[in-house]
C-alpha positions as CSV (number, residue, x, y, z in Angstrom):
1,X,90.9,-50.1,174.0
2,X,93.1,-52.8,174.5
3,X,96.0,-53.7,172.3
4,X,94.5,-57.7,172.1
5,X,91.4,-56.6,170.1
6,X,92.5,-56.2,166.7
7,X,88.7,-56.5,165.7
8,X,87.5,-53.3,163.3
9,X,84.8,-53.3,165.5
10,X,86.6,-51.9,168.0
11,X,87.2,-49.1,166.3
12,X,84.0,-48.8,165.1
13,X,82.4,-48.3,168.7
14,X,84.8,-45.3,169.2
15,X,83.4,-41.9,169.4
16,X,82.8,-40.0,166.5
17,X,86.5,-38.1,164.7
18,X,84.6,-34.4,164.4
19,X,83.5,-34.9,168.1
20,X,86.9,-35.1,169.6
21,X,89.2,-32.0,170.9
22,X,92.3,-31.7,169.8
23,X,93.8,-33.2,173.0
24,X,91.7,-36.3,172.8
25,X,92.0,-37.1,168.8
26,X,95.9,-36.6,169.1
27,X,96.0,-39.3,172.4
28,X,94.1,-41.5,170.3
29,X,96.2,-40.9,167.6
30,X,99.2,-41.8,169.1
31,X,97.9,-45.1,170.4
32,X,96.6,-46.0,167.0
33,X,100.5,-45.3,165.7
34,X,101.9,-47.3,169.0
35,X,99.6,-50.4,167.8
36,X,100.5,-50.4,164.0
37,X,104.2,-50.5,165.2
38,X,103.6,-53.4,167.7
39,X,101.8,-55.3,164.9
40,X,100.1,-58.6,166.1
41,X,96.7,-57.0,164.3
42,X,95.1,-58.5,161.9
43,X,94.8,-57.3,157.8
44,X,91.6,-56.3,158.5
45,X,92.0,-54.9,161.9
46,X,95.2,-52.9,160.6
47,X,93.3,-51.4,157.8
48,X,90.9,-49.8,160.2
49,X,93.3,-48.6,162.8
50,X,95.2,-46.9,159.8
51,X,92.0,-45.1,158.4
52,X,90.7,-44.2,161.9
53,X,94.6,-42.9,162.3
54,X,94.7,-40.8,158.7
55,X,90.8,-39.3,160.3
56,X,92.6,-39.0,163.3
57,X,94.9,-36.7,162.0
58,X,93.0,-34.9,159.3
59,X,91.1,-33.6,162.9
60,X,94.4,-32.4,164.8
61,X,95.4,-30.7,161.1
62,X,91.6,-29.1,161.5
63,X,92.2,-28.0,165.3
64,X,95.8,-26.4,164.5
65,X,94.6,-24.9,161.1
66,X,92.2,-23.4,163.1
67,X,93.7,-21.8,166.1
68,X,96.3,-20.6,163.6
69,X,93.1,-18.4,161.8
70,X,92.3,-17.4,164.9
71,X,96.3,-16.0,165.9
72,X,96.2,-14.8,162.5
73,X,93.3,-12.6,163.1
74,X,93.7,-11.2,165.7
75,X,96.8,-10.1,165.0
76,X,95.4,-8.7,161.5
77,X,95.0,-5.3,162.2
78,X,98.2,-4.4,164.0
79,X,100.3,-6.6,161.6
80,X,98.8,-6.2,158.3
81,X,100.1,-2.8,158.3
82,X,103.3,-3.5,160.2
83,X,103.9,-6.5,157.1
84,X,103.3,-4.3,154.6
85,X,105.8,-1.2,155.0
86,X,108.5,-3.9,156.2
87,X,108.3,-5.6,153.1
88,X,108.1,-2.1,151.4
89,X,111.4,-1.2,153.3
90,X,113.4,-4.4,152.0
């Protein structure tokens, strides 16, 4: 997407948020921050850079939040006892 079209359309033709990996939303993400710095965009074209940046990052948030349930369990059965009687030892 090139930094000359500030046009919301441009973002509008851009794949779908939930669809993206990780990987691909947080590259996108960082050349929606690396726009809004460089300014030059329009109101209206700023506007939907910053929404399709705040969607942008709810779905890295999602990814993370995630894989961090994932580490969580499965780690639960080892550590969920190992937790407990160090917190009952302090």
């Amino acid at each position: 997407m090139p930094a000359s079209d500030p046009t919301p359309s441009a973002v509008d033709d851009l794949p779908a948020v939930s669809d993206l990996s990780y990987e691909q939303a947080r590259d996108e993400l960082v050349g929606v921050v690396t726009r809004l710095e460089a300014g030059g965009e329009t109101l209206e074209g700023s506007l939907a850079l910053w929404e399709r940046g705040e969607a942008l990052a709810r779905r890295c948030q999602e990814w993370l939040d995630g894989a961090r349930r994932r580490l969580d369990a499965a780690r639960s059965p080892a550590g969920e006892d190992e937790a407990t009687s160090t917190e009952d030892e302090r």
